[in-house]
VOGU-3710 file (C-alpha; in Angstrom, 3 decimals, decimal comma):
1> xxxxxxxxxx> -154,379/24,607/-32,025  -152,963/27,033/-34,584  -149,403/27,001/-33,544  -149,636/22,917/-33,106  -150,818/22,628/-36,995  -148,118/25,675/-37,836  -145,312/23,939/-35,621  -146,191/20,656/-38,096  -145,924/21,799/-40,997  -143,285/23,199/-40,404
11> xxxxxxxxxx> -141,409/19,954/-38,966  -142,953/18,004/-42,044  -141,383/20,876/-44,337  -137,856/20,377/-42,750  -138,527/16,497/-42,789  -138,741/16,514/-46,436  -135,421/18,310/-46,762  -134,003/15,761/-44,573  -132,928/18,079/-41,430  -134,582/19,648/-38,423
21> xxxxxxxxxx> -134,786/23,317/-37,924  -131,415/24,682/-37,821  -129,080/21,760/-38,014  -130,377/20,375/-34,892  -131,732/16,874/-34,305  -134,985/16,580/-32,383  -135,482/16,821/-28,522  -135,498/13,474/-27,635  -135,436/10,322/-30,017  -138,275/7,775/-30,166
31> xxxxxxxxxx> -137,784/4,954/-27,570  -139,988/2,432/-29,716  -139,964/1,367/-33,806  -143,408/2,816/-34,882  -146,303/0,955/-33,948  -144,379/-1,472/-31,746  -145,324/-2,882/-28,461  -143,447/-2,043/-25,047  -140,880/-4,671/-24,068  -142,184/-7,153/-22,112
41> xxxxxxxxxx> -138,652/-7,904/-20,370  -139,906/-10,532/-18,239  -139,559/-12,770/-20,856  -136,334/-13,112/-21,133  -135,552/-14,173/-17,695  -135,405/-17,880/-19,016  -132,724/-17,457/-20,324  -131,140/-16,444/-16,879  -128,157/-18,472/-15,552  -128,298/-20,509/-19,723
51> xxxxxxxxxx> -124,721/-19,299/-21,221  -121,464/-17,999/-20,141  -119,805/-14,996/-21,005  -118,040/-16,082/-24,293  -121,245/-17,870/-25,724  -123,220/-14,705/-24,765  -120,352/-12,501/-26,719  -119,704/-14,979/-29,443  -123,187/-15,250/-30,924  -123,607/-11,318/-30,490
61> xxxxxxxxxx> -120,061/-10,653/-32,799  -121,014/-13,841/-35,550  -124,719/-12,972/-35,787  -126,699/-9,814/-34,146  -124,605/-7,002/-33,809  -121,638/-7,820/-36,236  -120,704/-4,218/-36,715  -120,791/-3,769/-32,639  -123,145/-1,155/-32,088  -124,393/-2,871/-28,956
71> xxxxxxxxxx> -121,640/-3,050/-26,494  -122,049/0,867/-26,267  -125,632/-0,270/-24,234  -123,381/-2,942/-22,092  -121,988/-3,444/-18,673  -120,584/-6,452/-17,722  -119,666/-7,561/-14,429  -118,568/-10,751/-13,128  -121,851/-12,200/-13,317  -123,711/-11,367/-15,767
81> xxxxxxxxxx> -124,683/-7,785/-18,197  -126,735/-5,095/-17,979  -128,146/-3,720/-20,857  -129,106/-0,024/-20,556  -131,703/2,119/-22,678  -128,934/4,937/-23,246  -125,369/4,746/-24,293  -124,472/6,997/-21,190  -125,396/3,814/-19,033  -127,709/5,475/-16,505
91> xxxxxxxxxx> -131,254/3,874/-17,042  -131,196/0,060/-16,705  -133,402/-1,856/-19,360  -132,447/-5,614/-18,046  -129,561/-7,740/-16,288  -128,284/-10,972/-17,836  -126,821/-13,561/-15,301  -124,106/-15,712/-17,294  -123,812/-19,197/-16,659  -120,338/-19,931/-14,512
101> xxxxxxxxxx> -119,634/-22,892/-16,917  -121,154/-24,316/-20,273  -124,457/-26,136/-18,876  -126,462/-28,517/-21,049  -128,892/-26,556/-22,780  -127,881/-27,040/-26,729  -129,080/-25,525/-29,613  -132,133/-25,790/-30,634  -132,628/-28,314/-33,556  -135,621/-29,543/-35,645
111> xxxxxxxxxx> -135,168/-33,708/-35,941  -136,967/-36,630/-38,330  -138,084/-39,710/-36,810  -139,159/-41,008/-40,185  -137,377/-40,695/-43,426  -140,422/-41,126/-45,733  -142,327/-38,655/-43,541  -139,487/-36,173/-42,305  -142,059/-33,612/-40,989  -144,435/-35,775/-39,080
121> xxxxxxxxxx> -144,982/-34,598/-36,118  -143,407/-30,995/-36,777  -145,680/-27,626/-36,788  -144,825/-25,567/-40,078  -145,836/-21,888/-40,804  -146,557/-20,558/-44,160  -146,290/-16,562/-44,232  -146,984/-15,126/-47,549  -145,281/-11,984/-48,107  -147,139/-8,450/-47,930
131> xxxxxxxxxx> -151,157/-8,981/-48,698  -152,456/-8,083/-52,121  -155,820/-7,926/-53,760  -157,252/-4,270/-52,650  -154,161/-3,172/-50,184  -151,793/-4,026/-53,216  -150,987/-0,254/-54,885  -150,736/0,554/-51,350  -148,317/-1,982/-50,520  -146,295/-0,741/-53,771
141> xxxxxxxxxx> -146,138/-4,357/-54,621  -147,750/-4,675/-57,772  -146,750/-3,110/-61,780  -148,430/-3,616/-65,155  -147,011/-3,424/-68,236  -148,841/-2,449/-71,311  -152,106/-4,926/-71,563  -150,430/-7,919/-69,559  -151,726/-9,487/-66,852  -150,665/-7,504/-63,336
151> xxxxxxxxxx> -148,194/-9,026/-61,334  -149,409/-8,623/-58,093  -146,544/-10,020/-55,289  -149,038/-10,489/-53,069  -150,727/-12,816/-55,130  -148,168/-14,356/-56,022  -146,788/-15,050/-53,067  -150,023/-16,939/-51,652  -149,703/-19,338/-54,791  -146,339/-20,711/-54,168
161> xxxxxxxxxx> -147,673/-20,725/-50,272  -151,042/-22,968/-51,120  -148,868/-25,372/-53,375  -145,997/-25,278/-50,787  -148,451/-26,380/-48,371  -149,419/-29,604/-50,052  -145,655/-30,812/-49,958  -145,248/-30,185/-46,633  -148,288/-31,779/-45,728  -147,486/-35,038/-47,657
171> xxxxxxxxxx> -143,975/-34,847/-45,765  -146,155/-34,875/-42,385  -145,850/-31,651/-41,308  -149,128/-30,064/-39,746  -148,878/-26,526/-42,046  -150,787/-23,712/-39,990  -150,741/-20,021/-41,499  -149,627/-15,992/-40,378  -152,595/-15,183/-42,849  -154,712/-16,798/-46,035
181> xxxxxxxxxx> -155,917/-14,585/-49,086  -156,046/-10,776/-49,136  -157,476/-9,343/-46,186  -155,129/-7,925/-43,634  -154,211/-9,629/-40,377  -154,563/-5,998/-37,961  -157,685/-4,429/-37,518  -156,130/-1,172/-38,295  -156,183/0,521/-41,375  -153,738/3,480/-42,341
191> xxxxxxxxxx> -156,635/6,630/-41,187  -156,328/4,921/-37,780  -152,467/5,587/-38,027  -152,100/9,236/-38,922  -151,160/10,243/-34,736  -148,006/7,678/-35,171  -147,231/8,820/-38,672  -147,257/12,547/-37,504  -145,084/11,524/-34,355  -142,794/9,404/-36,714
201> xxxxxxxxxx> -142,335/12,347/-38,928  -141,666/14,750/-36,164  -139,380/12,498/-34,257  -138,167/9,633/-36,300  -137,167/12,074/-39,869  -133,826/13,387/-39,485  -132,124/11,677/-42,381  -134,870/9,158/-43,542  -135,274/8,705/-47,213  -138,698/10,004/-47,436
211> xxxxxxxxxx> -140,834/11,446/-51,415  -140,848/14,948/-51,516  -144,950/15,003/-51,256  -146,973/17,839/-49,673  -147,117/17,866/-45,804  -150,642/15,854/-46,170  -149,625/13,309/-48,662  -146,394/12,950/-46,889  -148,564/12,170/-43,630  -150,870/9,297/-45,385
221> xxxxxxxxxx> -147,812/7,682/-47,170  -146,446/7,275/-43,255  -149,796/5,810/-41,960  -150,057/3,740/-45,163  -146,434/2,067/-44,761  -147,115/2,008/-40,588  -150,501/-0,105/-42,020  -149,141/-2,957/-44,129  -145,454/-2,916/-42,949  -145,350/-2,256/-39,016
231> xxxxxxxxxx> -148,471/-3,307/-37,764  -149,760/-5,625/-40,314  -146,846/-7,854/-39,330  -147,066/-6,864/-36,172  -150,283/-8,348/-36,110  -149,236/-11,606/-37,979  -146,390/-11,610/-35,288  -148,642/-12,138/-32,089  -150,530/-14,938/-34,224  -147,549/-17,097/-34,557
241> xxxxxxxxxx> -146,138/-16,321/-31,116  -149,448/-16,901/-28,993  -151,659/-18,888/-31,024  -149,682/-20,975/-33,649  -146,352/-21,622/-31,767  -144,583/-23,288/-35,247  -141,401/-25,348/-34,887  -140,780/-23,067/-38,241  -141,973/-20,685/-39,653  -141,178/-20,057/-43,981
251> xxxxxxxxxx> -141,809/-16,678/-45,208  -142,600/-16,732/-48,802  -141,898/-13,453/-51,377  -140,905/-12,674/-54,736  -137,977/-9,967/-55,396  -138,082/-7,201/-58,010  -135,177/-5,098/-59,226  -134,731/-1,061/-58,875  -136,725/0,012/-62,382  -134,083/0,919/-64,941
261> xxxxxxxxxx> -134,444/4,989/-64,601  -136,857/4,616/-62,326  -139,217/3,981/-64,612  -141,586/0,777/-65,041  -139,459/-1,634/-67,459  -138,025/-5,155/-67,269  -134,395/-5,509/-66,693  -132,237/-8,737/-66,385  -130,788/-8,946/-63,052  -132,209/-12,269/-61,681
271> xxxxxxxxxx> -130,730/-13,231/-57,875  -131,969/-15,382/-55,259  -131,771/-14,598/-51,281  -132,230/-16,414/-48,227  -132,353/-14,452/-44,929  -131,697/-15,705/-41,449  -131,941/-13,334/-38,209  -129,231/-11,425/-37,596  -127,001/-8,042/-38,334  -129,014/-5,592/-36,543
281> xxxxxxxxxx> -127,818/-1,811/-37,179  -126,782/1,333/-34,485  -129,814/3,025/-35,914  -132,544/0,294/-35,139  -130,637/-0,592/-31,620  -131,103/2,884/-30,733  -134,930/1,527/-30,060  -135,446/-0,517/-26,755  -137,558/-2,537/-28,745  -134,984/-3,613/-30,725
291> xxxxxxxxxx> -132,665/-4,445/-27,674  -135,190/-6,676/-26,674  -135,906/-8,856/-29,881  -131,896/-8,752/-30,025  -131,799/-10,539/-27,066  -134,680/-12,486/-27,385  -133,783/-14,098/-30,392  -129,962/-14,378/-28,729  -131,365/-16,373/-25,776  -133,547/-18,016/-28,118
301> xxxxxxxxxx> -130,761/-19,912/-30,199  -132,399/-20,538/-33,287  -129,597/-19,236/-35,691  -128,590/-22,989/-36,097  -132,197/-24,196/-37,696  -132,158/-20,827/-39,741  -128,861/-21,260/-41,500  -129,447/-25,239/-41,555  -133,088/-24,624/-43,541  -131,986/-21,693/-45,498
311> xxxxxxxxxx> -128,501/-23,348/-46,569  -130,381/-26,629/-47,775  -133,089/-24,235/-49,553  -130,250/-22,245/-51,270  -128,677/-25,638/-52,274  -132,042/-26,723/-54,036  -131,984/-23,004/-55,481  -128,471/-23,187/-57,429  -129,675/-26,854/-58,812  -133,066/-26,425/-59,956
321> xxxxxxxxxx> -132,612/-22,484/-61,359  -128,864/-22,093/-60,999  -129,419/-18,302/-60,700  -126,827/-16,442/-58,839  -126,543/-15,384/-54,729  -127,783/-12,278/-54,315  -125,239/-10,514/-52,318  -125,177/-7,137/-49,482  -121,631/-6,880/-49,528  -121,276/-3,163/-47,992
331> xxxxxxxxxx> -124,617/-2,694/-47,752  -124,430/-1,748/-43,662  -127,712/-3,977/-42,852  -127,001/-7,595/-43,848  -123,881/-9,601/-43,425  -122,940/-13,107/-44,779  -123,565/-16,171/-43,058  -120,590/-18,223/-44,106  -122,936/-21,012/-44,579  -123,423/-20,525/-47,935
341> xxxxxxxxxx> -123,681/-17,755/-50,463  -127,472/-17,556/-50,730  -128,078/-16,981/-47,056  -127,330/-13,489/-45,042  -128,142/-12,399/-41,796  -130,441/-9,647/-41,790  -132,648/-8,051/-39,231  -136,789/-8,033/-40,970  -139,671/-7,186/-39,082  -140,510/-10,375/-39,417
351> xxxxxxxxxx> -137,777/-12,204/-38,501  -137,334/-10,077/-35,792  -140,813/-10,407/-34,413  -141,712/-14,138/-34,880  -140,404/-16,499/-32,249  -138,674/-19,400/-33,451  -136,598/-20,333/-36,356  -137,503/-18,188/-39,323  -136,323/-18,387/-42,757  -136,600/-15,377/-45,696
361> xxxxxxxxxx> -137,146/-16,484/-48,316  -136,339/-14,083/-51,691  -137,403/-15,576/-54,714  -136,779/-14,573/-58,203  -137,400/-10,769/-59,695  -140,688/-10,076/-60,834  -139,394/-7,467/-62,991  -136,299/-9,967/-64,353  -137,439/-9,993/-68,547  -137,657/-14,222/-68,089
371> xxxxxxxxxx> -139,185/-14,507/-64,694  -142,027/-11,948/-65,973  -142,487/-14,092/-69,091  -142,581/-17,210/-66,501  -144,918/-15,307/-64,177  -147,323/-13,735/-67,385  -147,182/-17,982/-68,554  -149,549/-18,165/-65,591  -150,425/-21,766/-64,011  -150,648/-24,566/-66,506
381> xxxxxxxxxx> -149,731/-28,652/-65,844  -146,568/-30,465/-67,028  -144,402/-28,389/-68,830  -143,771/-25,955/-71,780  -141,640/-23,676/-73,480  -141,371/-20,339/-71,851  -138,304/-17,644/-72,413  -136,608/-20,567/-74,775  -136,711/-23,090/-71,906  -139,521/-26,666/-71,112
391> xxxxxxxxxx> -140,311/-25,409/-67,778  -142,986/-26,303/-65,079  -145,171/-23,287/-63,926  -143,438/-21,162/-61,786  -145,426/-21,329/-58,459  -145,118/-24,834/-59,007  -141,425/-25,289/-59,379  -140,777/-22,408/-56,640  -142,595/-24,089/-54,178  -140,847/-27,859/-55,171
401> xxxxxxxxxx> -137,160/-25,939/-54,284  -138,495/-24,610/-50,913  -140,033/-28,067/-49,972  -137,510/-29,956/-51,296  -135,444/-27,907/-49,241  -136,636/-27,887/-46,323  -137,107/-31,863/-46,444  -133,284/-32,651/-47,112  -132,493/-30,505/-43,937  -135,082/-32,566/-41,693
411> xxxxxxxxxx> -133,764/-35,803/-42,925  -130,187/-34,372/-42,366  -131,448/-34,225/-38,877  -132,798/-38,232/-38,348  -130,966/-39,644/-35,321  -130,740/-36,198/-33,455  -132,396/-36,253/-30,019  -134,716/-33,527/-30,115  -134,025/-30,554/-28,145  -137,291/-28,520/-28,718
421> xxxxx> -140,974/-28,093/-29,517  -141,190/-24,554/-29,817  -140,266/-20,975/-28,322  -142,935/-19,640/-26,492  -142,518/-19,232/-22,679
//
């Protein structure tokens, strides 16, 4: 027992400096992301025999794996590819039959019968960002300056949601939710995750960017970001796959800014984002969980929804706020679309876990000097004058660009036999 809590510190101690003992990277590398479930490869086997070769290797380059980190896991053969756990190629994870030629299974696409009710008849998930109220200085998603109000993102995010809702609703969607207010979604809580934090530490550390706290702080701040960022979303993730089954699902959040000098302050650096599913890194494929949502979501073919919603939601962005495109050029995790400047592929828990088209939505800074003077405005009908501008609240007016959004795209779709109802096997 002695030499296991000596042999910990020790690796915690070297963790913090960023390097194992000696220069030498750990024994064997975690098969798994933290807190996430085993593969269940089974599921993928409708896809079987459902595109060739050159679809297969066309959506991988455009949208997954654009920096091709995943061919190194690849054989192919003249009927199909097997994908393998190691980049050695000796333990098989899952074989791929191709289709011989292009059969007719399109693309999945969301359609409108009616054009005063584009939604009727469509299933809609609201997912507001992170979960606020208690869990919020945990989350790290919440600042106060002065004697102002707190912005809490949580909070904020499940306003936009609730008002987002109602125009949805009256565009006859059925609106159905990951979670509501601010209690979280798992039943765990961040003492039931120190085991995984330790193991993530020992295993999972060479290189991380982790705060140089004490071994003991340094082991709760791992269970508390394994809490509300693995398997709270986790959590939210088997709602929507085996219980909600959306058509789409919108995930809702505000953006903030690094703090100038990494202190609390306001800056002026206002951007919006959209994210669609894609762009996965050689780090996270290194994971055979990740090989399987990769391929999940390839099979799955819902790219075409994501960049249709997120491009028509971007479009509503640069009208109504005319802020700028946020943009990852270089960044190594997120690549553009093409589809327009707002919308980049990136690879989210969330968007990696939920079935079905999912759409990212980033929404202005919180720490941005007019958005704060928007948010600290609170919620108030009509308009008034807020940062020199006659503006509408802002939960109001962000959830209007979303809907508004996500409207135009359904009634771009009226006429288009319908191709799906959702994702789930």
């Amino acid at each position: 027992m002695v030499r296991t809590v000596v042999r910990i510190f020790l690796w915690l101690t070297v963790a913090m400096m960023g390097a194992a003992p000696g220069g030498a990277a750990p024994a064997e590398a975690l098969l798994f992301s933290p807190v996430a479930e085993v593969p269940e490869w089974r599921l993928l086997d409708q896809g079987q025999g459902k595109l060739t070769r050159a679809e297969f290797t066309e959506r991988l380059r455009k949208t997954f794996d654009p920096e091709g980190a995943l061919p190194k896991y690849l054989l192919f053969d003249e009927g199909g590819v097997t994908l393998f756990r190691d980049t050695a190629r000796t333990i098989p994870l899952y074989r791929l039959k191709f289709a011989t030629q292009p059969p007719p299974w399109p693309a999945p696409v969301l359609t409108a019968g009616d054009p005063a009710r584009p939604l009727a008849g469509k299933t809609l998930c609201l997912d507001p960002g992170h979960i606020g109220g208690d869990w919020a200085d945990i989350e790290e998603r919440t600042f106060r300056i002065g004697r102002d109000q707190p912005v809490v993102e949580g909070a904020l995010n499940l306003r936009v949601s609730q008002i987002l809702e109602k125009r949805l609703q009256e565009a006859g969607a059925r609106v159905v939710w990951t979670h509501q207010g601010f209690q979280p979604t798992t039943p765990l809580r961040p003492a039931d995750l120190y085991p995984e934090a330790i193991e993530y530490l020992l295993q999972g550390s060479r290189g991380a960017r982790v705060p140089r706290f004490s071994a003991n702080r340094l082991i709760r701040w791992n269970a508390e970001l394994l809490f509300y960022r693995s398997a709270e979303i986790s959590a939210r993730a088997r709602r929507v796959n085996e219980e909600l089954q959306p058509d789409l699902t919108l995930c809702i959040h505000f953006n903030a800014a690094p703090w100038p000098g990494g202190r609390i302050g306001l800056t002026s650096a206002n951007k919006l984002v959209l994210f669609a599913h894609g762009a996965y890194t050689a780090g996270e494929l290194a994971f055979d969980d990740q090989k399987f949502r990769l391929m999940r979501k390839l099979l799955e073919g819902s790219t075409p929804v994501e960049l249709g919603v997120g491009a028509a939601i971007g479009e509503c962005f640069r009208q109504g706020w005319g802020f700028r495109p946020e943009s990852y050029a270089g960044s190594g995790y997120a690549h553009a679309t093409g589809v327009s400047p707002y919308v980049w592929y990136r690879n989210l828990i969330a968007n990696r876990l939920f079935d079905g088209p999912v759409v990212f939505v980033e929404g202005p800074y919180m720490n941005d000097r007019e958005m704060y003077r928007w948010i600290q405005a609170g919620e108030y009908p009509g308009t008034k004058p807020v940062a020199g501008r006659k503006r509408g609240n802002i939960f109001g007016e962000y959830a209007d660009l979303v809907a508004d959004g996500v409207i135009a795209y359904f009634r771009s779709q009226t006429g288009v036999p319908p191709a799906f109802t959702n994702y789930s096997p």
